[in-house]
C-alpha positions as a Markdown table, in Angstrom:
| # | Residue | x | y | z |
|---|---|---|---|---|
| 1 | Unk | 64.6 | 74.9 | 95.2 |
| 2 | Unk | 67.9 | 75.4 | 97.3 |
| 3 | Unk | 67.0 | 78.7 | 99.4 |
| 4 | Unk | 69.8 | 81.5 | 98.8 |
| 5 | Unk | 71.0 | 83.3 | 101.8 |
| 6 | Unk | 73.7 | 86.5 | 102.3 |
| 7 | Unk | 75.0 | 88.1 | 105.2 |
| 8 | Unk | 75.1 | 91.8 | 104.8 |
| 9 | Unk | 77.4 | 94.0 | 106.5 |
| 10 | Unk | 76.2 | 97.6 | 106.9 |
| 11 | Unk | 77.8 | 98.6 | 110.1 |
| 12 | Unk | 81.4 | 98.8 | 111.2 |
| 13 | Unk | 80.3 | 100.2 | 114.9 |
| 14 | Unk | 81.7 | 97.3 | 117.1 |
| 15 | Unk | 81.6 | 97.1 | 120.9 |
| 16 | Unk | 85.5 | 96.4 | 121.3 |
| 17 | Unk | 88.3 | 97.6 | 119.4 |
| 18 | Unk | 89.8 | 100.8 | 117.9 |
| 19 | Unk | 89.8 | 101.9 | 113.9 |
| 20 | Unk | 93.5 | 99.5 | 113.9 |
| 21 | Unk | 91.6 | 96.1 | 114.5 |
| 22 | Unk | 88.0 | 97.0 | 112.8 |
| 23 | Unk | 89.1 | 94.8 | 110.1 |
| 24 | Unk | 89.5 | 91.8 | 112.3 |
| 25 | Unk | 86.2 | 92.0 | 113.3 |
| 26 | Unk | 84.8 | 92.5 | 109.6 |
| 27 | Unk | 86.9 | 89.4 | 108.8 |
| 28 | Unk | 85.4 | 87.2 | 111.9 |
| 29 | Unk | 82.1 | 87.8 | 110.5 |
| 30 | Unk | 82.8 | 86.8 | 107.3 |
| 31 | Unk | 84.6 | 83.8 | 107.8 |
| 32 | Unk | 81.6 | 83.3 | 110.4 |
| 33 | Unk | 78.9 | 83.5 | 107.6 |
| 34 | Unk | 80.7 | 81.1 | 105.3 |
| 35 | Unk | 81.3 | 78.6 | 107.7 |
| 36 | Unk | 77.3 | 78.9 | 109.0 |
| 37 | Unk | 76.8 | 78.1 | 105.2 |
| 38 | Unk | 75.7 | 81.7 | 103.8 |
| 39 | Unk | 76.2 | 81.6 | 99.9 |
| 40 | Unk | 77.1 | 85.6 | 100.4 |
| 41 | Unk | 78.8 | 88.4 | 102.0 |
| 42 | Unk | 77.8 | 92.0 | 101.0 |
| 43 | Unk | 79.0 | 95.4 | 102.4 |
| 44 | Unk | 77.5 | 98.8 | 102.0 |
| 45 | Unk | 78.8 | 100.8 | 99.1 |
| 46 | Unk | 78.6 | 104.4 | 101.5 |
| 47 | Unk | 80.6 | 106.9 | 102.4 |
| 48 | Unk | 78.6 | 107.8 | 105.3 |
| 49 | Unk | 76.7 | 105.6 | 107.9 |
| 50 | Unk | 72.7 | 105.7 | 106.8 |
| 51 | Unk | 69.8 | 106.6 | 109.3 |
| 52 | Unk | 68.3 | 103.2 | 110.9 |
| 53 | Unk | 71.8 | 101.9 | 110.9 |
| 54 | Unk | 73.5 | 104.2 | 113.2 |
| 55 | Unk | 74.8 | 108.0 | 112.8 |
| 56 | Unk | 76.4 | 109.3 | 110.0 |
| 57 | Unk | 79.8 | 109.7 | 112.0 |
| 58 | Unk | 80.2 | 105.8 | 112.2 |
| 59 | Unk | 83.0 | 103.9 | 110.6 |
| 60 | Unk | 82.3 | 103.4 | 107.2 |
| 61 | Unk | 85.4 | 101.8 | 105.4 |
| 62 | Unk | 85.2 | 101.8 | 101.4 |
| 63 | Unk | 83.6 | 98.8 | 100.1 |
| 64 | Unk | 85.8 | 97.3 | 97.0 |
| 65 | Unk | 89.0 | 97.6 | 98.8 |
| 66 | Unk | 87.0 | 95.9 | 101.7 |
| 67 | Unk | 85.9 | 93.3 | 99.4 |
| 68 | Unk | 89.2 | 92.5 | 97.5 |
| 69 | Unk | 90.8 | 92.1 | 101.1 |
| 70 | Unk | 87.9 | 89.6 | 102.4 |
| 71 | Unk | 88.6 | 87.5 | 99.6 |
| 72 | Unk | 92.0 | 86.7 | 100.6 |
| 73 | Unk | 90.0 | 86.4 | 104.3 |
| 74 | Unk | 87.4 | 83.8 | 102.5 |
| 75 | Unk | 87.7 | 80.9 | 100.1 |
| 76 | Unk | 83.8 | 80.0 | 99.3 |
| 77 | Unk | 81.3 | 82.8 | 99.5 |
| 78 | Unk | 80.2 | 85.2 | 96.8 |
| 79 | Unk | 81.3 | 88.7 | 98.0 |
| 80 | Unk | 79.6 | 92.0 | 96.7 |
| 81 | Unk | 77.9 | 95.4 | 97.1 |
| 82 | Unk | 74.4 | 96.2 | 98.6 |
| 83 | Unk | 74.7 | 98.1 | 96.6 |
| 84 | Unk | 77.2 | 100.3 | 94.8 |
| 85 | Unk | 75.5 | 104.0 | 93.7 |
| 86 | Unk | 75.5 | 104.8 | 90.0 |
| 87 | Unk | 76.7 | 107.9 | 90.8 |
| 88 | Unk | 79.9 | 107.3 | 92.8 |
| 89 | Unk | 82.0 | 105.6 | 89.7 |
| 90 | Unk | 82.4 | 106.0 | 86.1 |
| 91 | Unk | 80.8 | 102.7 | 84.7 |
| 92 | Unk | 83.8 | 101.1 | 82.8 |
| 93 | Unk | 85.5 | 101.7 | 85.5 |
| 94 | Unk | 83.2 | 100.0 | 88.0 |
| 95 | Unk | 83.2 | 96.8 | 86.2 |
| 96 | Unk | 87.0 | 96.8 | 85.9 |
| 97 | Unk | 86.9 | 97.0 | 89.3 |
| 98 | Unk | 84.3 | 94.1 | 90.0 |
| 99 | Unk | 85.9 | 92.5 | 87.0 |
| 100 | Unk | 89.4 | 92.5 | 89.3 |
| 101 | Unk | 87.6 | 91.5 | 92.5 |
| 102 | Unk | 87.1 | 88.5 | 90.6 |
| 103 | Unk | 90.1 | 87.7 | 89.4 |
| 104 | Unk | 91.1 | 88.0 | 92.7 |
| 105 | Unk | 88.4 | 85.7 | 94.6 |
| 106 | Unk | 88.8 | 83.2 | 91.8 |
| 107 | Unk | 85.2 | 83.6 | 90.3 |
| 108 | Unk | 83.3 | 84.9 | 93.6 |
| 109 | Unk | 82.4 | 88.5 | 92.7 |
| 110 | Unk | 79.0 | 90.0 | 92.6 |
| 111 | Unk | 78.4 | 93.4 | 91.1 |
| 112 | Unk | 75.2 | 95.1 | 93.2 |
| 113 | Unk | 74.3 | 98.2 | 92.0 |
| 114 | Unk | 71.6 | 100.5 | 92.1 |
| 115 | Unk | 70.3 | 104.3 | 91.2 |
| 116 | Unk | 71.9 | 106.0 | 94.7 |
| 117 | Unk | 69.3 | 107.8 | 97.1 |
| 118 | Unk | 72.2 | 109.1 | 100.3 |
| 119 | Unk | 71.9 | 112.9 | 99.1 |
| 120 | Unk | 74.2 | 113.9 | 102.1 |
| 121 | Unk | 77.3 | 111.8 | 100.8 |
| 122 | Unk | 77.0 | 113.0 | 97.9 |
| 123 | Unk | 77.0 | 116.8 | 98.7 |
| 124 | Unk | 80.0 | 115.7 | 101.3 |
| 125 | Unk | 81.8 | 114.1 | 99.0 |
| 126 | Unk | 81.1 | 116.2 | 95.6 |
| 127 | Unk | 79.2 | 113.9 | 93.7 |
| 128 | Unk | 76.8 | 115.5 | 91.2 |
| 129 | Unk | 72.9 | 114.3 | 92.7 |
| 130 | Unk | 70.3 | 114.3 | 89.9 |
| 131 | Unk | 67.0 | 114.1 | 90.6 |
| 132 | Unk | 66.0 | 110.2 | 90.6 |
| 133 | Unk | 65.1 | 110.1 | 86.9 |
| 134 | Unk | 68.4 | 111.1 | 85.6 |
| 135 | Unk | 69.7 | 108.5 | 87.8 |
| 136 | Unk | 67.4 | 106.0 | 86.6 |
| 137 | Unk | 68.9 | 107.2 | 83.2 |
| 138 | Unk | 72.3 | 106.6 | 84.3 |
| 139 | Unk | 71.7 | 103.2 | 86.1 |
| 140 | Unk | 70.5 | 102.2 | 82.6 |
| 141 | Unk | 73.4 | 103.1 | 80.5 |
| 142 | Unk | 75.9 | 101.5 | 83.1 |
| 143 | Unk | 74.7 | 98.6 | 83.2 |
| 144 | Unk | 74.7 | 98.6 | 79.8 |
| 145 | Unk | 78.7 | 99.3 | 79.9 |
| 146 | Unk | 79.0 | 96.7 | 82.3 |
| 147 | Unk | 77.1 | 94.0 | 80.6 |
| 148 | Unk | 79.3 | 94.7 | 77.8 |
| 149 | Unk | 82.1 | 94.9 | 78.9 |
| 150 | Unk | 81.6 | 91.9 | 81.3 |
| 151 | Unk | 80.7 | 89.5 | 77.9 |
| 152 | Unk | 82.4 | 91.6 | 75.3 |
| 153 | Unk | 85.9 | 91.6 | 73.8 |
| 154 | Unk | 86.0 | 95.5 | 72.8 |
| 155 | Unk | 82.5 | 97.2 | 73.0 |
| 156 | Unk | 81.5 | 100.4 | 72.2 |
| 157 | Unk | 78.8 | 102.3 | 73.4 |
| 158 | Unk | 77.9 | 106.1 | 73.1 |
| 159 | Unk | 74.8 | 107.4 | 75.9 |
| 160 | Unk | 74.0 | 110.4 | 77.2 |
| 161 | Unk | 75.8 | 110.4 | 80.3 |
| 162 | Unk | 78.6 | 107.8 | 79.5 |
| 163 | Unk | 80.6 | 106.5 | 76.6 |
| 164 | Unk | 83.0 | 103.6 | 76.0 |
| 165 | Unk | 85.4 | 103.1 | 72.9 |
| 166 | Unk | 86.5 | 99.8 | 71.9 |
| 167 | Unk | 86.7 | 99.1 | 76.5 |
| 168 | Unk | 89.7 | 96.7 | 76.5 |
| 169 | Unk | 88.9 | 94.8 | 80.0 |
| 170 | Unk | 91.5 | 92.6 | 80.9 |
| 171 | Unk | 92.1 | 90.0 | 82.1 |
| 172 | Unk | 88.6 | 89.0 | 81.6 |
| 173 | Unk | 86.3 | 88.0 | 84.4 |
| 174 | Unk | 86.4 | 84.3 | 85.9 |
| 175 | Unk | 82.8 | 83.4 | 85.4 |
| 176 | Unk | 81.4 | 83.2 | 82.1 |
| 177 | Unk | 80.1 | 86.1 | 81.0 |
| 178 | Unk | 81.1 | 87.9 | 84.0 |
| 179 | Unk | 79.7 | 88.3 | 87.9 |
| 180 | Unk | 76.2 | 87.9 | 88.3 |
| 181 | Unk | 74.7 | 91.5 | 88.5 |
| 182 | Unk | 72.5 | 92.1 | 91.8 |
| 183 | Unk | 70.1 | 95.1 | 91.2 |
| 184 | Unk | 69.0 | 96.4 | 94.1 |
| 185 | Unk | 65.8 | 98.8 | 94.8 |
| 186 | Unk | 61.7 | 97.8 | 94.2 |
| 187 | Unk | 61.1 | 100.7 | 92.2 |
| 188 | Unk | 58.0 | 99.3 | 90.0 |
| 189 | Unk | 58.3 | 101.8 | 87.0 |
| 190 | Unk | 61.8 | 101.5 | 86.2 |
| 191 | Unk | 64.4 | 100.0 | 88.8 |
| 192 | Unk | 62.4 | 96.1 | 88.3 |
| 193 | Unk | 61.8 | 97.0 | 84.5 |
| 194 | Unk | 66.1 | 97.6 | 84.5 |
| 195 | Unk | 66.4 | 94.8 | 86.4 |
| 196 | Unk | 63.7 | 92.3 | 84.1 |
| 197 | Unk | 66.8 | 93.2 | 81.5 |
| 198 | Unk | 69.8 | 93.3 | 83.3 |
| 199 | Unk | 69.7 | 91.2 | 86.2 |
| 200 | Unk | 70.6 | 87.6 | 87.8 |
| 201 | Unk | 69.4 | 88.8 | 91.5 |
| 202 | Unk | 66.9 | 91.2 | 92.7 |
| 203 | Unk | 67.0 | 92.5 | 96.3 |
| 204 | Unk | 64.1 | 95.1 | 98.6 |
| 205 | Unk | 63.1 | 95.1 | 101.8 |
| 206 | Unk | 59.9 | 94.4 | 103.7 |
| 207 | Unk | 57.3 | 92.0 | 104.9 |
| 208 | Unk | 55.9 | 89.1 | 102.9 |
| 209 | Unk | 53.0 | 91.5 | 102.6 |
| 210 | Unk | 55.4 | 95.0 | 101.3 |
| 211 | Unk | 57.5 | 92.7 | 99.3 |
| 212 | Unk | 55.7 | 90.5 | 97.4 |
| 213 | Unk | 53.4 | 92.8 | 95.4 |
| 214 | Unk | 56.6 | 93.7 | 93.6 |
| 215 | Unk | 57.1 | 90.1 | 92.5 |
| 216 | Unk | 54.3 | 90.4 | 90.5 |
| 217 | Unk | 55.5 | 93.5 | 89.1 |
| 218 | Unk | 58.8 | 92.2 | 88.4 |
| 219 | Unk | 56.9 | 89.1 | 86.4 |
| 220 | Unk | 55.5 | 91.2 | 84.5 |
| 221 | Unk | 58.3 | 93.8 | 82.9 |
| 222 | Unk | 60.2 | 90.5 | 81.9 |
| 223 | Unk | 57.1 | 89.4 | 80.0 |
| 224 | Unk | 57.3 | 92.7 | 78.5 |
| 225 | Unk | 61.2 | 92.1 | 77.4 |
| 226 | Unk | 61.0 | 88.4 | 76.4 |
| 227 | Unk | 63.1 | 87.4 | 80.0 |
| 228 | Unk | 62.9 | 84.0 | 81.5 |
| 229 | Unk | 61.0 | 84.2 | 84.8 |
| 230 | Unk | 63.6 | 81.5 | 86.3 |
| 231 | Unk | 66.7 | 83.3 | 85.4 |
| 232 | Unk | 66.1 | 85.8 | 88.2 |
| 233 | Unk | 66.6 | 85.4 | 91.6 |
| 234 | Unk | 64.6 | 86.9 | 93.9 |
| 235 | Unk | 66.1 | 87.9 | 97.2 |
| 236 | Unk | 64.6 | 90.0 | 99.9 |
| 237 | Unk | 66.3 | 91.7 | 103.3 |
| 238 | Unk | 64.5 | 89.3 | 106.1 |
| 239 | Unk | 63.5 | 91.4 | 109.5 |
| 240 | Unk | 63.9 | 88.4 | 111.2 |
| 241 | Unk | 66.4 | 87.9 | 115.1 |
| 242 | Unk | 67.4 | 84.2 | 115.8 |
| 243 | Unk | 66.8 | 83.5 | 119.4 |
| 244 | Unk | 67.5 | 79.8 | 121.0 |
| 245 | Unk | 64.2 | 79.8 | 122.7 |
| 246 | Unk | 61.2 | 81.5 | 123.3 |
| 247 | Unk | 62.3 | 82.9 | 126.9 |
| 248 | Unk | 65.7 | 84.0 | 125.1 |
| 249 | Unk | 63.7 | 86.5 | 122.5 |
| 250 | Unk | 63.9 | 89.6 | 125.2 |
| 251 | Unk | 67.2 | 88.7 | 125.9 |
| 252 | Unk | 68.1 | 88.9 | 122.3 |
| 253 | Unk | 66.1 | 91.8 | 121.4 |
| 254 | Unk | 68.2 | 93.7 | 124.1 |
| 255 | Unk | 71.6 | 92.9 | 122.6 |
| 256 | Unk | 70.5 | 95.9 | 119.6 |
| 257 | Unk | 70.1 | 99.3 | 120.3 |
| 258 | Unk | 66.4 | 100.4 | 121.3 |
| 259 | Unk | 66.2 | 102.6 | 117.9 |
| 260 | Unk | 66.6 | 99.5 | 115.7 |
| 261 | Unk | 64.4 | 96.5 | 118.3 |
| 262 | Unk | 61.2 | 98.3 | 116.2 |
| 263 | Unk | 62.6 | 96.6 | 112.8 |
| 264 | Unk | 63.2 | 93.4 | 113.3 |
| 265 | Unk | 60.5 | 90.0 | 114.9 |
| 266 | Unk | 62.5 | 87.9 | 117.1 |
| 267 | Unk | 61.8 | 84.1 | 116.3 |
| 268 | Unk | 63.1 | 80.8 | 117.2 |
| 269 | Unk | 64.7 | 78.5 | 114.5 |
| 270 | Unk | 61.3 | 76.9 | 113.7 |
| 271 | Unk | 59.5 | 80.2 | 113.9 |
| 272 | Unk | 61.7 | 82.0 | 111.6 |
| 273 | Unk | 62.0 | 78.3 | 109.1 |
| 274 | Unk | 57.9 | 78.9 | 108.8 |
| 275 | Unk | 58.6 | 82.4 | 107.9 |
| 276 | Unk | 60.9 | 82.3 | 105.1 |
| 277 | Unk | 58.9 | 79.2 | 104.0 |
| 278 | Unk | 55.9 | 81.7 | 103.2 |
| 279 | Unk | 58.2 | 84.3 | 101.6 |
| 280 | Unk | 59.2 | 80.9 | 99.1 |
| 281 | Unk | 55.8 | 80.1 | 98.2 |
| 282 | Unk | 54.8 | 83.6 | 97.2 |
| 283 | Unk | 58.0 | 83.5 | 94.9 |
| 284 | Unk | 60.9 | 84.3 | 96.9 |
| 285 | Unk | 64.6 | 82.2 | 96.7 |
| 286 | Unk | 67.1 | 84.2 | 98.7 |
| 287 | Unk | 67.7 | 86.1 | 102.1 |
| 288 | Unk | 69.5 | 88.2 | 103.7 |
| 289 | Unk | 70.5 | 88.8 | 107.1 |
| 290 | Unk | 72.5 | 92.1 | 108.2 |
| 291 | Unk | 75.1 | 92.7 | 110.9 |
| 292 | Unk | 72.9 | 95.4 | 111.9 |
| 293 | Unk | 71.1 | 93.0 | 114.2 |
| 294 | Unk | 73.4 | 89.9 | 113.3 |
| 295 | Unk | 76.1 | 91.0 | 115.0 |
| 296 | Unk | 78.5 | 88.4 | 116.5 |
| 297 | Unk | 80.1 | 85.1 | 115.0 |
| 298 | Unk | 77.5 | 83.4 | 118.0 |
| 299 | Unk | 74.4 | 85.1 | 116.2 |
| 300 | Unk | 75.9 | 84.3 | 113.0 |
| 301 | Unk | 76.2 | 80.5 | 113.5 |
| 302 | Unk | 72.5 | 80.8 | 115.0 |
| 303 | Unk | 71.0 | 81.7 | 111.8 |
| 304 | Unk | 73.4 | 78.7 | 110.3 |
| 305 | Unk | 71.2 | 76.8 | 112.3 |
| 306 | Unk | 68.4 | 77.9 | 110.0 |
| 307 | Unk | 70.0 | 77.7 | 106.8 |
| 308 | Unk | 70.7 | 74.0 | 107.8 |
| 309 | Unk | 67.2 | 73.6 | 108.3 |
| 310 | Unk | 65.5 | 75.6 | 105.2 |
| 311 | Unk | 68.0 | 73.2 | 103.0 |
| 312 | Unk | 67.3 | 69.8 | 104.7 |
| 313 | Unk | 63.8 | 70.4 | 104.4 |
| 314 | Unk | 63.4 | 72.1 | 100.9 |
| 315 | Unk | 61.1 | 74.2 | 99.0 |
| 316 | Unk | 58.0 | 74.3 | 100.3 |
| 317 | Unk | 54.8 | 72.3 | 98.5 |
């Protein structure tokens, strides 16, 4: 199996610059991840920057108009949220907007969405906060909405929280039967069972020893809905830091700020290639790398270096 791998931009805190060139740097990264042979490019669908990233007074530029400008910036990658909140936008409006994004990158969109958890952007920015199950609830009628509309000339759907009448949604999307849909979260009692139904990718973080439990779990609610195992991908956040050598790792680790060196294992290319290698045999196909740690076009390439690697040597037996 051809390992999957996505470069995910949370942070828009850059050493250089002012707000006026921000951009440019978001743009060097993401040209940088394509050319080191990512297949994605995510950004954070917040308002405000989240604990373990940075503080909540960080840059944080909205993520669809980021998007639909980095795919005039791009011409391969698969560009997306990690992930949009179901709370922040009306459903049928959310997948006209991903359903644009992909007319616009010529087939390349991704729609990542999950139930929302940031309690202090929503209170910031007026956004009604439920307690988790009604979001659960609304996660499931959205994606609903979406699906539909995504694969559906005029659908109709009446829920409790949102309703669609005939949804004209055009021009359609690029990719048959629309972007892929990413649901994010490892929520065993309901975000996997949504995502056994409505999902092409799954996404959580963690070990190999937090994360793959969850596979299992996963298995197991697409059993339950009649779901192809295969038609999943399974992608998981990788705490991994590329250094050249194993002299370089202290070196590296000191290039991140102190409060984030406790999340990630600094590991040469061969280190890191025996790593992900154990996350693929448990059941595992894609991962991601953030900017959070990942942070220059150098460090980017560097984890090309990997990517080469994983792909010239294959699934392992």
């Amino acid at each position: 199996m051809r390992p999957f791998f996505g470069y995910h931009m949370p942070s828009f805190t850059f050493a250089r610059g002012t707000d006026s060139t921000l951009f440019d740097h978001v743009v060097e990264l993401a040209q940088a991840a394509e050319k080191a042979g990512f297949d994605l490019v995510t950004v954070m669908d917040h308002f405000y920057q989240i604990g373990g990233v940075g503080r909540e007074d960080e840059p944080m530029l909205e993520a669809y108009t980021t998007l639909g400008a980095l795919a005039m910036e791009t011409d391969r990658v698969l560009l997306g949220t990690m992930v949009t909140g179901v709370t922040y936008r009306n459903p049928a409006m959310l997948a006209k907007i991903v359903t644009t994004l992909d007319v616009i990158s010529k087939g390349r969109a991704v729609l990542g969405i999950g139930a929302a958890w940031n309690e202090s952007e929503h209170a910031g920015y007026g956004f009604d906060f439920p307690p988790i199950g009604g979001r659960e609830d609304r996660l499931e009628e959205a994606l609903t909405i979406i699906r539909a509309m995504f694969s559906q000339a005029r659908p109709t759907f009446e829920g409790t929280y949102f309703r669609i009448d005939r949804a004209l949604n055009v021009p359609r999307p690029i990719q048959p039967a629309g972007p892929k849909i990413l649901v994010g979260g490892g929520g065993e009692k309901r975000t996997l069972k949504l995502a056994a139904r409505f999902a092409d990718i799954t996404n959580w973080f963690g070990s190999l020893e937090e994360a793959s439990p969850k596979l299992a779990v996963l298995d197991r609610h697409c059993e339950a809905v009649g779901r192809d195992l295969a038609e999943i991908l399974r992608t998981v956040s990788v705490p991994l830091l590329l250094a050249e050598s194993e002299g370089d790792k202290t070196a590296v680790l000191a290039q991140i700020p102190e409060e984030r060196r406790g999340t990630v294992v600094p590991a040469t290319v061969p280190e890191a290639a025996d790593v992900l290698h154990r996350y693929m045999a448990a059941g595992f196909g894609g991962f991601i790398f953030r900017n959070a740690t990942t942070r220059t076009p150098e460090a980017v390439a560097r984890v090309g270096e990997l990517i080469r690697v994983m792909r010239a040597e294959g699934a392992p037996a």
